[in-house]
Backbone as CSV, one residue per row, in Angstrom:
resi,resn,N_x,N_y,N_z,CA_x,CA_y,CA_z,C_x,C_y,C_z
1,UNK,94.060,63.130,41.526,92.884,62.598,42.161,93.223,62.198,43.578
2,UNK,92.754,62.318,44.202,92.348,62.076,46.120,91.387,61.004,46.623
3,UNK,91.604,59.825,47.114,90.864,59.100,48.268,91.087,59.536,49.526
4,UNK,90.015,59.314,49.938,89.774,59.238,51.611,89.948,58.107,52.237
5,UNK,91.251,57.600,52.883,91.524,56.869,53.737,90.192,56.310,54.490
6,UNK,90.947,54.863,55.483,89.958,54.791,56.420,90.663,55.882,58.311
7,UNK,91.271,56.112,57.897,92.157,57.283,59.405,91.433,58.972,58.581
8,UNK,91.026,58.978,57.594,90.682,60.117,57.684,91.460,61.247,56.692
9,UNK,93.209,60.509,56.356,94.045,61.370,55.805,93.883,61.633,54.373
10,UNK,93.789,62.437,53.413,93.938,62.291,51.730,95.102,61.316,51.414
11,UNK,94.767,60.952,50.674,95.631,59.775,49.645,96.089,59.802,48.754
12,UNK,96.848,60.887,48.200,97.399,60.773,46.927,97.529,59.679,45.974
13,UNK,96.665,59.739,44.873,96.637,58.635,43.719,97.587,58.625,42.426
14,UNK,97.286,59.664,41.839,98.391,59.971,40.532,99.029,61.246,40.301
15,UNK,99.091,62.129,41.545,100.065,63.040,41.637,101.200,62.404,42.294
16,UNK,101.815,61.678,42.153,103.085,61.419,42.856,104.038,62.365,42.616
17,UNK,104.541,63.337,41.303,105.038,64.080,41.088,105.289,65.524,42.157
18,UNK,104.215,65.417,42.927,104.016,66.605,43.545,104.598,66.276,44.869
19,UNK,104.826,64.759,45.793,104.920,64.651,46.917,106.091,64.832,46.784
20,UNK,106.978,64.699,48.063,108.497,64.497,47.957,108.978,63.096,48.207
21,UNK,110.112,62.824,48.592,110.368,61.099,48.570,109.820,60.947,50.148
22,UNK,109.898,61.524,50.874,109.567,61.397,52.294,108.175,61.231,52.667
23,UNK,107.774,61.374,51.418,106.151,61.000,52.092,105.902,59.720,51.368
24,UNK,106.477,59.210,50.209,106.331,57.867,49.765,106.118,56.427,50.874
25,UNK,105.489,55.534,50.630,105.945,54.134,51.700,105.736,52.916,50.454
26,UNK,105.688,52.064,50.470,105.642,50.723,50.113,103.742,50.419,49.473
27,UNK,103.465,50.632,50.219,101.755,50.778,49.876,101.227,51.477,49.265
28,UNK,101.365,52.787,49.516,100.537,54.091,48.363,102.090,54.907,48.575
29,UNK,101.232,55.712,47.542,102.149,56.338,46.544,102.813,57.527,47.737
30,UNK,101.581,58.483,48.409,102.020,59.230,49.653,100.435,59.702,50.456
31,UNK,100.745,60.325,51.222,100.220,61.270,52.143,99.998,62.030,52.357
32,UNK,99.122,63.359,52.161,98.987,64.357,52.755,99.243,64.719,54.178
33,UNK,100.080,65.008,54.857,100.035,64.777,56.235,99.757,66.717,57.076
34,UNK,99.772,67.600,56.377,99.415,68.530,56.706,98.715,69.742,55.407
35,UNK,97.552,70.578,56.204,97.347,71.298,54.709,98.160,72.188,54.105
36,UNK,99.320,72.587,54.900,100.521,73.226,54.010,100.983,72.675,52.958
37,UNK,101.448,71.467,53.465,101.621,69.950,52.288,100.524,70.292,51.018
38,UNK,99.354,70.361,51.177,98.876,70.398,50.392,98.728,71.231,49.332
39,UNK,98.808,72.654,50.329,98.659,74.289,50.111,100.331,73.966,48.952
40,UNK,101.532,73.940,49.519,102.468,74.112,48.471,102.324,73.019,47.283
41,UNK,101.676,71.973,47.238,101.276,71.362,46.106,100.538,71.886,44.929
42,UNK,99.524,72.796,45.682,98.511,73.216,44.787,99.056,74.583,44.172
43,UNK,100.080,75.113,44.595,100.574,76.286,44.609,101.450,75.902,42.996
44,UNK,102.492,75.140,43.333,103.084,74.343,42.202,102.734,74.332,40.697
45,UNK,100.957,73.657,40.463,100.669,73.887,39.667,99.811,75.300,39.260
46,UNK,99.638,76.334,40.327,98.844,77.475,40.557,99.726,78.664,39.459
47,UNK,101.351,78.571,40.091,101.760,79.760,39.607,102.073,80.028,38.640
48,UNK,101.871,78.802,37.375,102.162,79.355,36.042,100.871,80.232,35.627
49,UNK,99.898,79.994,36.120,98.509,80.429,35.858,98.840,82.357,36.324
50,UNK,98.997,82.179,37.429,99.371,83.264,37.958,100.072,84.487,37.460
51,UNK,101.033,83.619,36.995,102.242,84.774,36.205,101.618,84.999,35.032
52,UNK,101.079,84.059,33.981,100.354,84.500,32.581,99.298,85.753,32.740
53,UNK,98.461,85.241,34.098,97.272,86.145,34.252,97.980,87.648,34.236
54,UNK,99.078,87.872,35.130,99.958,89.084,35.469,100.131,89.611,34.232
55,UNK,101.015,88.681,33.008,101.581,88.774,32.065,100.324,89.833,31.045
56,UNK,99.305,88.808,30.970,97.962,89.518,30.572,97.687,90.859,30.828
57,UNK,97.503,91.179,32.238,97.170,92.665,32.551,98.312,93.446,32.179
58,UNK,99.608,93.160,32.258,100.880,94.299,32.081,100.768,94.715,30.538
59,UNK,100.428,93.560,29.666,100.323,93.923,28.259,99.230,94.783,27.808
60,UNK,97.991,94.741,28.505,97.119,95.682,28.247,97.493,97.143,29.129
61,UNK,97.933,97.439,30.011,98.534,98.118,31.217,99.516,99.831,29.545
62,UNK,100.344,98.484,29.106,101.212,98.739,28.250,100.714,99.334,26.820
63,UNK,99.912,98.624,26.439,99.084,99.188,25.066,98.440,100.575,25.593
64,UNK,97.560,100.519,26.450,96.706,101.779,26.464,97.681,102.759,26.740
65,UNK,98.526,102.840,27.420,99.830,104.158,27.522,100.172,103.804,25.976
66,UNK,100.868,103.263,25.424,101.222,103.679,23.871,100.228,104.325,23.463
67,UNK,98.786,103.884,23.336,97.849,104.396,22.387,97.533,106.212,23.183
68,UNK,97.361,105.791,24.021,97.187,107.176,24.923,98.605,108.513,24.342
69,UNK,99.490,107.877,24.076,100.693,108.893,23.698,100.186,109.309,22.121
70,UNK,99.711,108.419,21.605,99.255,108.932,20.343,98.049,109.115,19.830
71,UNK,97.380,109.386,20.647,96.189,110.631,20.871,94.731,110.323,21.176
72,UNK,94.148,110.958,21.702,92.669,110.818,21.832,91.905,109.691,21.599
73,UNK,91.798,109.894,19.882,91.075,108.829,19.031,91.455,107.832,18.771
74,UNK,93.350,107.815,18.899,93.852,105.842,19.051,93.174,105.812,20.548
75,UNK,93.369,106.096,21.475,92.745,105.830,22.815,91.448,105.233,22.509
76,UNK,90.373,106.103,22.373,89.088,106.077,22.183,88.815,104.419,21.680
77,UNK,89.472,104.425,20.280,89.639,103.057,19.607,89.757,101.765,20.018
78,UNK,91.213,102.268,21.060,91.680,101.213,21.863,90.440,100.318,22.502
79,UNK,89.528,101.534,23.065,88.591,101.290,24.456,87.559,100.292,23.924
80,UNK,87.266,100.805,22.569,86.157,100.098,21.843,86.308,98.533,21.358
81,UNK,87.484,98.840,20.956,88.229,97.300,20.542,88.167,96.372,21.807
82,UNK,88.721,97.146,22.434,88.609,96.145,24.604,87.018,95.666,24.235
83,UNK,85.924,96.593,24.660,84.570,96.231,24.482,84.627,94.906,23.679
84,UNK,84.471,94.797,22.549,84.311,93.817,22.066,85.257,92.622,22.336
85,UNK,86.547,92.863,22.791,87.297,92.065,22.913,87.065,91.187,24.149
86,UNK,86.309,91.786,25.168,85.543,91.568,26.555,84.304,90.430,26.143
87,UNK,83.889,90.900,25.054,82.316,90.667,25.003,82.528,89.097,24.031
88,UNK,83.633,89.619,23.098,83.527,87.669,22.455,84.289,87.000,23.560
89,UNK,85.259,87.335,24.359,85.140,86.558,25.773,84.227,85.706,26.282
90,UNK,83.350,86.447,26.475,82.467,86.208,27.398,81.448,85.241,26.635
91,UNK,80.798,85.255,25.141,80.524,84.403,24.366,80.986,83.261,24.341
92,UNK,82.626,83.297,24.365,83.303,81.780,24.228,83.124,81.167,25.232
């Protein structure tokens, strides 16, 4: 969570985990002092997301070449199964 100072700067509240010791003081916890600062914070918790999402597409990437090696109608199958597999997605 984030306050807005009275200077204008973000305020880090209960991410302290994310600042480094150099932005700590005696009063609050830290500072945002630039949006890079911020940008590699958000990044931090971004890239596990990132890599799963990757992880996701390579495994489907991977199935349809297997099914594709073993013929037509596993293919075909495959495609249909996706369909629905898309569609209760999108339900949930």
């Amino acid at each position: 969570r984030f306050l807005m100072s009275s200077n204008g700067r973000y305020e880090y509240v209960q991410l302290d985990t994310l600042i480094s010791l150099s932005h700590r003081t005696a009063s609050t916890v830290g500072y945002c002092d630039s949006p890079w600062t911020e940008l590699k914070a958000q990044m931090r918790l971004l890239a596990p997301s990132i890599a799963i999402t990757f992880i996701q597409y390579s495994s489907t990437v991977i199935t349809d070449s297997i099914a594709g090696h073993l013929g037509q109608f596993e293919l075909a199958s495959l495609a249909i199964a996706y369909t629905f597999m898309r569609l209760a997605y999108g339900v949930l």
